[in-house]
C-alpha positions in Angstrom: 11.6 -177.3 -153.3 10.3 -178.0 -149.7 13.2 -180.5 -149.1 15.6 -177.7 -150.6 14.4 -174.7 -148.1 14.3 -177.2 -145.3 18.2 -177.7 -146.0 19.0 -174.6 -146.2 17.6 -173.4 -143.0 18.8 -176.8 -141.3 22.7 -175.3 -142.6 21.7 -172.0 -141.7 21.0 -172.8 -137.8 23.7 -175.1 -137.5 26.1 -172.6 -139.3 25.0 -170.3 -136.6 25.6 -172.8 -133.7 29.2 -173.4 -134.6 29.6 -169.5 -135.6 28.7 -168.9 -131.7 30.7 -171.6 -130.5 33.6 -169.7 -132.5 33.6 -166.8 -131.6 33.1 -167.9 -128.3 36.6 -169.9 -127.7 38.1 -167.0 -129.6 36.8 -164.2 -127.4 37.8 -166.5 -124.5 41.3 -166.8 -125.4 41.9 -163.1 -125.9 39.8 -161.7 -122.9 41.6 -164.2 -120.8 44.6 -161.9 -120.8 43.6 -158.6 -120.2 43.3 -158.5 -116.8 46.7 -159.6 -116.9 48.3 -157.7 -119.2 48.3 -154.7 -116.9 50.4 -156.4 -114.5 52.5 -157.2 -117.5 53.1 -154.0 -118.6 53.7 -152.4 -115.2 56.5 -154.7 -114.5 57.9 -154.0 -118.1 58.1 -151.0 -117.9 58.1 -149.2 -114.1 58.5 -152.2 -112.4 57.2 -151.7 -108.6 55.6 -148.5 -109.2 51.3 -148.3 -109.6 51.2 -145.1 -112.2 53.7 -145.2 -115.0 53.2 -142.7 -117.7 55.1 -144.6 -120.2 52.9 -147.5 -119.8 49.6 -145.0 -120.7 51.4 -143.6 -123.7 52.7 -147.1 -125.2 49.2 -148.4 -124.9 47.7 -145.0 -126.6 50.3 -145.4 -129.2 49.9 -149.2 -130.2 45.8 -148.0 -130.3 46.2 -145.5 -132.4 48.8 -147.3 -134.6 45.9 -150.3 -134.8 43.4 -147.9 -135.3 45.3 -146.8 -138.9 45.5 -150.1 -140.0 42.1 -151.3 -139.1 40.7 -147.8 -141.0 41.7 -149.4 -143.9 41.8 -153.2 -143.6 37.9 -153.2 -141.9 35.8 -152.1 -145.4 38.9 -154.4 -147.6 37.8 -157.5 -145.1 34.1 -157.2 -145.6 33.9 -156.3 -149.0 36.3 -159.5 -149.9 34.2 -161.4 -147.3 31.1 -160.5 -149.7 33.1 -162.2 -152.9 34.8 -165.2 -151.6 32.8 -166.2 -148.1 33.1 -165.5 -144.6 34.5 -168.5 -143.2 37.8 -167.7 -145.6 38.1 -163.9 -144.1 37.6 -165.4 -141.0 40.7 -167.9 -141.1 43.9 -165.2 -141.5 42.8 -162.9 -138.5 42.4 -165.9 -136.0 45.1 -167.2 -137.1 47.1 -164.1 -136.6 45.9 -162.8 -133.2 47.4 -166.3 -131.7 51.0 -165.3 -132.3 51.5 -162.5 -129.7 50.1 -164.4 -127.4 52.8 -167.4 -128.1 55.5 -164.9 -127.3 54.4 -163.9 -123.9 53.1 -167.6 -122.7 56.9 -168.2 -123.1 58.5 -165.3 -121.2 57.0 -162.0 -120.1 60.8 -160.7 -119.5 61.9 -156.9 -121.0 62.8 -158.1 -124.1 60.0 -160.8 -125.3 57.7 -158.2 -124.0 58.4 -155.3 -126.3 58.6 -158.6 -129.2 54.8 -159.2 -128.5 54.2 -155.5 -128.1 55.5 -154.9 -131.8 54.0 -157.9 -133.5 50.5 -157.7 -131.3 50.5 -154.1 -133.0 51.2 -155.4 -136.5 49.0 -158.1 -136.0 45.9 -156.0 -134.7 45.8 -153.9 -137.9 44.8 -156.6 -139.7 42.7 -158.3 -137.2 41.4 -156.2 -134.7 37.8 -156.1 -135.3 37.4 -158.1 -138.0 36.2 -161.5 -136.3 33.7 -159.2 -134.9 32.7 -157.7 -138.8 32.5 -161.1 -140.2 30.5 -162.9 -136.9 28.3 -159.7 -137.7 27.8 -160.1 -141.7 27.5 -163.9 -141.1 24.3 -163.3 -138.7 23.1 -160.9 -141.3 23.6 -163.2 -144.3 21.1 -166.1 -142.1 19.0 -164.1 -140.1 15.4 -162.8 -141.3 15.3 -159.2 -141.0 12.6 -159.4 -138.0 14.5 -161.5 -136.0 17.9 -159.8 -136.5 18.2 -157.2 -133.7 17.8 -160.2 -131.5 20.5 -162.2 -133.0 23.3 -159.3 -132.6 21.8 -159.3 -129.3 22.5 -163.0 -128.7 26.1 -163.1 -130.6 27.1 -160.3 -128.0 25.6 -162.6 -125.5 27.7 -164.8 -127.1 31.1 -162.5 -126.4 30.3 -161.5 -123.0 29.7 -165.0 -122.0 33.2 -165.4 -123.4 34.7 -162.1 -121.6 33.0 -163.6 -117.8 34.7 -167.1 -118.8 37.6 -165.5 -119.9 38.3 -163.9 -116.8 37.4 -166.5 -114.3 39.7 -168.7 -115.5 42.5 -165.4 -115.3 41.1 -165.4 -111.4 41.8 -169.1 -110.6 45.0 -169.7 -113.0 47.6 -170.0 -110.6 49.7 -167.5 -112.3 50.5 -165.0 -115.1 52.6 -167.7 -117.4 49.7 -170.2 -117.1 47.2 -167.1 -118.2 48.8 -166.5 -121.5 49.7 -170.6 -121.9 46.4 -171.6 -121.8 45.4 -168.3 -124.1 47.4 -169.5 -126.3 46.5 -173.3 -126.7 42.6 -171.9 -126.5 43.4 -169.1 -129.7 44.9 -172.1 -131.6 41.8 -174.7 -130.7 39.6 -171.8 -132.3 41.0 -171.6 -135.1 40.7 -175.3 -136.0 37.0 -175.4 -134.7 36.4 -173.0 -137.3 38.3 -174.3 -140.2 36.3 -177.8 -139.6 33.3 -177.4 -138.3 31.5 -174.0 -139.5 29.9 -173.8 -142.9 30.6 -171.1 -145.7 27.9 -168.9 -145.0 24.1 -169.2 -146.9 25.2 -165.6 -148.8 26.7 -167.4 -151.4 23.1 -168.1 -152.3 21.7 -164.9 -152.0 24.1 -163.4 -154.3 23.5 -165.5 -156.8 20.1 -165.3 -156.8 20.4 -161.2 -156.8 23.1 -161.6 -159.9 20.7 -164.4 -161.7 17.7 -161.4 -160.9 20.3 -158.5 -162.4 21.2 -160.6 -165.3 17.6 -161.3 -166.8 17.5 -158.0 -167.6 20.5 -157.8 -170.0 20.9 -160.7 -172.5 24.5 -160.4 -173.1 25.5 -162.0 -169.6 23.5 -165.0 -170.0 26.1 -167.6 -171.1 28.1 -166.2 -168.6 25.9 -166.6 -166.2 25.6 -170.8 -167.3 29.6 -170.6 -167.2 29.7 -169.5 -163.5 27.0 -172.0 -162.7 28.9 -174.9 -164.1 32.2 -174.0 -162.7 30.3 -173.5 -159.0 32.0 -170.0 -158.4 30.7 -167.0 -156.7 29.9 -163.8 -158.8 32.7 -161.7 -159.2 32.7 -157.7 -157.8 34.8 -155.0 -158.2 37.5 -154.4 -156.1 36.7 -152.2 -152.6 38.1 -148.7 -152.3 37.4 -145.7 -150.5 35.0 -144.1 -152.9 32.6 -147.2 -151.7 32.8 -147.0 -148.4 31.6 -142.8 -149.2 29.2 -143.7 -151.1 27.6 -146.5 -148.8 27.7 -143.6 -146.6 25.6 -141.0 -148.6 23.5 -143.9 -149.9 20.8 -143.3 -146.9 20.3 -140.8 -144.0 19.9 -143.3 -141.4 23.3 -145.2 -142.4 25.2 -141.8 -142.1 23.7 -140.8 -138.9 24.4 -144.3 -137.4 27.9 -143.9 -138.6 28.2 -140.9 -136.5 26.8 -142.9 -133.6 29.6 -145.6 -134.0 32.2 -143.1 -134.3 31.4 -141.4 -131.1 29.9 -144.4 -128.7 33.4 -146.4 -130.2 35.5 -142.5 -128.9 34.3 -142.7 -126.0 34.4 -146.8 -124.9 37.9 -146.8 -126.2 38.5 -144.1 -124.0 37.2 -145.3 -121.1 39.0 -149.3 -121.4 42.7 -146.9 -122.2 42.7 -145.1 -119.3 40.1 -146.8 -116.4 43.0 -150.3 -115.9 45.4 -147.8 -115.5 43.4 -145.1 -113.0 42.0 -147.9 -110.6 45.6 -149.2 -110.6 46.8 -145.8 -109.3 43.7 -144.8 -107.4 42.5 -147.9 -106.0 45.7 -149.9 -106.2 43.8 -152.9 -108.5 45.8 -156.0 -109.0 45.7 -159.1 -111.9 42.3 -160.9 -109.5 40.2 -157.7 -108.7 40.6 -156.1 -112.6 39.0 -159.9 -113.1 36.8 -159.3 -110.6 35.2 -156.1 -112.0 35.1 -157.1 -116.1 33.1 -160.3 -114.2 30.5 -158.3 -113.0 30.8 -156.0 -116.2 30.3 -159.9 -118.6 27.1 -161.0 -116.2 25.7 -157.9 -116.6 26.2 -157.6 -120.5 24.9 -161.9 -120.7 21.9 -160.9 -118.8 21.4 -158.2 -121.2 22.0 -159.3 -123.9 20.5 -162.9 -123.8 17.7 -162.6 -122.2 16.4 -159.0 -122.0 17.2 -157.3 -125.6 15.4 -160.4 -127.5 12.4 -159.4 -125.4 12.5 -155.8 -126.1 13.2 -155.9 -129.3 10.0 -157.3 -129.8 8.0 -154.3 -128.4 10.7 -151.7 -128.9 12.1 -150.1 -131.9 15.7 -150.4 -132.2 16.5 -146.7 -132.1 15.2 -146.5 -128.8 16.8 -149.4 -127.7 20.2 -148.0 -128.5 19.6 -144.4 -126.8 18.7 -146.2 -123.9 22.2 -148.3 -123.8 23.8 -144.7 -125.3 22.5 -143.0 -122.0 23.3 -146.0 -119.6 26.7 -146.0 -121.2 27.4 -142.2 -120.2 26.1 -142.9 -116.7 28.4 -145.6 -116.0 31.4 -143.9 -117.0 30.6 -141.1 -115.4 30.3 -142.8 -112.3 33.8 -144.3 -112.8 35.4 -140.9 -113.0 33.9 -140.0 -109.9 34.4 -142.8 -107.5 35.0 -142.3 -104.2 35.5 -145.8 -103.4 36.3 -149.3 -104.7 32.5 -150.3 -104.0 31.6 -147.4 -106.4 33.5 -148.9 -109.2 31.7 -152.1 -108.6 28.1 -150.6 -108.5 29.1 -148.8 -111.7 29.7 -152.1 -113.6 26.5 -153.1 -113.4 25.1 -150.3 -115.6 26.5 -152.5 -118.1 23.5 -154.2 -117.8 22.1 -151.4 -120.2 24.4 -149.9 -121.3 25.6 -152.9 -123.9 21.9 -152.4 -125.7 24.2 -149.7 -127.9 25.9 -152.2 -129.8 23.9 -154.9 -131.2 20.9 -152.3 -132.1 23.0 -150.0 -134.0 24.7 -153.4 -136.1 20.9 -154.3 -136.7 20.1 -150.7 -137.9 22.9 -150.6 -140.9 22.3 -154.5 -141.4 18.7 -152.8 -143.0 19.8 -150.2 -145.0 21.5 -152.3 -147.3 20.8 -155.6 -149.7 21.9 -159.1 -149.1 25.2 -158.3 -151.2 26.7 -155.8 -148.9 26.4 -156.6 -145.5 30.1 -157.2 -145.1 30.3 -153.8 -146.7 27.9 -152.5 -144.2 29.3 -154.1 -141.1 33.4 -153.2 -142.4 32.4 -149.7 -143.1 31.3 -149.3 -139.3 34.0 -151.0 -138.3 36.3 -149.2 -139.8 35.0 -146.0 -138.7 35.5 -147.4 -135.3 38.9 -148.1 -136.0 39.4 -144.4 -137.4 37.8 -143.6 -133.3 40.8 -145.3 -132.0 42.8 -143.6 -133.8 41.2 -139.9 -132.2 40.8 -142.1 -128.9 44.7 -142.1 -127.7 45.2 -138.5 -128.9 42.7 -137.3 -126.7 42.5 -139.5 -123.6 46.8 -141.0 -123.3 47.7 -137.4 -122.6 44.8 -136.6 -120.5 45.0 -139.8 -118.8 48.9 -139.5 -117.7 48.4 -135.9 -117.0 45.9 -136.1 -114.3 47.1 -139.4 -112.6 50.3 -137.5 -112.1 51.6 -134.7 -109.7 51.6 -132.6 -112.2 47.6 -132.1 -112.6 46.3 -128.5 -112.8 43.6 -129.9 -110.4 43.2 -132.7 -108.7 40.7 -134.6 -110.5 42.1 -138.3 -111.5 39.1 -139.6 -113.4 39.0 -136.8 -115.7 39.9 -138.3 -119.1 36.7 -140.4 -118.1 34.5 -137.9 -117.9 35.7 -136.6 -121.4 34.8 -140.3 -122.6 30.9 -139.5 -121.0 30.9 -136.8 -123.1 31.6 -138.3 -126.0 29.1 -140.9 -125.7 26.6 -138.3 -124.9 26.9 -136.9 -128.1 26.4 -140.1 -130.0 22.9 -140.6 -127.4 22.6 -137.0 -128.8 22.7 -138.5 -132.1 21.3 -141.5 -131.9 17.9 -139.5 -130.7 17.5 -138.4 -134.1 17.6 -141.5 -135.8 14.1 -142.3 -137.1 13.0 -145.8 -138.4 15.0 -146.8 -141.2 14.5 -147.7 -144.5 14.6 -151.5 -145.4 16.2 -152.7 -147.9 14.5 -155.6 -149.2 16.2 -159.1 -149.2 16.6 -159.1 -153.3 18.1 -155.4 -153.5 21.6 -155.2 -155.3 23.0 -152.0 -155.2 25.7 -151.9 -157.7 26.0 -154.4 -160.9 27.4 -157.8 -160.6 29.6 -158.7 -162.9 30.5 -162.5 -163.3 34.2 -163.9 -164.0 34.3 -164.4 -168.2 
């Protein structure tokens, strides 16, 4: 039995290890173009012009597009990821996000431009946000629930590392082509890290121990139980819909409260990152190497954060507070965007980010707790998916907003306006999130619903 446990933790760190290491070359790939992409879709579009209204509204609309798919594809992801294994759900949406990326490493001309547009927007309703549900559930599914706060905090860590990596290579590349060439070949080298080196992760166990637990209790699903143990398979669930994802909802106070969190902190990033590219570009005239620039400081800021100072207050801090503190550093730094003055403002008000990322690894570690061992990809694509229903909102609000005030046509001259709506929002999540109070734990052996096995 010793030998056994000593296994399974061995498989659960090193699972861990090459789960970081994943999503690190993943993230690396895809934040190595966004300070490029920018550029790209200026020239597309209003080529030697800095404000192009078209540009705004094309981005809102492919958000709000993604948004719609991911509403619905997030809870499907992580409720299939809790029948048939993480790693699996993890292979179609890496695999997926590479393509776009193909097409504009070969030409960013008109034409192959509005190709990748079209199929990064197809793609991204599918995969945008699930690596991040998955990485999430998997942490969950082989972290103890003491220690887990710490170990969102790390696997964001983990991205931001990526995201300063990402965009130092975008700084030094010698130009745009060689940005989304070596995106490319860095998407596809993830992908086949993953598919060999990370292990299925340890739920598999905990749900059959929870089913094995369920089953004792009703005769009649014993010798199915001894089939699905011979044949080696996991225990079968019902199918996802919407009516779980509301009920997950209602199941606890704290979950729904933290949902209204993610909904609003998620309204008001997304629209901060649609409109602030496009304001410094017509404001401050930001090129491809000082976009990098700023999302540098913005990475060393969140891996500082992230890696060494949330594992140390989570120790003496309660995660609620924790995540009003990054709620409230997150509405001070966008505020301080909207009101620059100057390009050194922007720069100082990156490095609230040192805070300010506390939000999101907290409020994962809060709904990781309110449910059993069985759901947490449940859990984590409900959240998710709610985010994606914010980017949805997010383009409705800020595109318009964003285009009107960056124009001649403002009814006052105020260019960071749209950000300040985007402070408010996440003020009313820190409003929120104040409320909170410490949530219930689920123990480890809790299953919510009845697990049925396959006859």
């Amino acid at each position: 039995m010793t030998t056994t446990i000593m296994a399974e933790k061995t498989i659960a760190t090193s699972g861990l290890g090459h789960l970081f290491m994943t999503v690190f070359v993943f993230n690396f790939a895809n934040f190595m173009v966004v300070p490029a992409i920018t550029d790209v879709t200026m020239t597309a579009l209003c080529p030697g012009e800095d404000e192009c209204s078209l540009a705004i509204y094309l981005t809102g609309a492919t958000q709000a597009i993604t948004g719609m798919g991911s509403l619905v594809m997030m809870p499907l992801i992580g409720n299939f990821s809790d029948n048939y294994g993480r790693k699996v759900m993890l292979t179609l949406p890496m695999l997926l996000t590479t393509l776009p990326l193909v097409i504009l490493a070969y030409s960013r001309e008109r034409n192959y431009f509005f190709a990748y547009y079209a199929l990064k927007t197809l793609t991204s309703m599918i995969c945008e946000g699930s690596v991040l549900c998955l990485a999430h559930a998997y942490v969950a599914d082989n972290v103890p629930l003491p220690r887990r706060a710490s170990a969102f905090g790390i696997l964001s860590g983990i991205s931001s590392c990526s995201f300063v990596f990402g965009n130092l290579s975008t700084r030094f590349l010698p130009s745009t082509a060689s940005v989304f060439q070596v995106a490319a070949a860095v998407a596809m080298v993830s992908v086949v890290y993953m598919r060999i080196f990370l292990p299925e992760s340890s739920m598999e166990a905990a749900v059959i121990a929870a089913s094995l637990k369920d089953e004792t209790m009703n005769e009649c699903l014993i010798e199915k139980t001894e089939k699905m143990c011979t044949d080696n398979r996991r225990p079968f669930r019902t199918g996802p819909s919407l009516t779980d994802s509301i009920s997950l909802l209602r199941s606890s106070w704290t979950f729904s409260q933290a949902a209204i969190v993610a909904f609003f902190s998620s309204l008001g990033e997304l629209g901060l990152y649609s409109a602030l590219l496009y304001y410094l570009k017509a404001e401050f005239h930001f090129d491809k190497d000082q976009f990098a620039d700023l999302m540098i400081i913005n990475g060393i800021a969140g891996i500082i954060s992230q890696m060494v100072l949330m594992p140390l207050l989570a120790r003496v801090i309660s995660e609620e507070k924790i995540l009003a503190i990054g709620l409230v550093f997150n509405c001070v730094h966008i505020f301080l965007y909207s009101v620059a003055w100057s390009s050194w403002v922007i720069y100082f008000a990156a490095t609230f980010q040192i805070l300010a990322v506390f939000a999101g690894p907290s409020l994962r570690s809060i709904v990781s707790k309110q449910v059993g061992p069985t759901e947490q990809g449940k859990a984590q694509g409900c959240i998710t998916g709610l985010c994606s229903f914010a980017s949805i909102v997010s383009p409705l609000i800020f595109s318009p907003l964003t285009a009107l005030f960056l124009s001649d046509d403002a009814p006052f001259v105020f260019p960071g306006f749209s950000l300040v709506c985007a402070a408010f929002a996440v003020m009313i999540a820190f409003i929120q999130s104040v409320m909170i109070r410490a949530p219930r734990v689920i123990p480890e052996t809790k299953v919510d619903d009845p697990v049925l096995v396959e006859p």
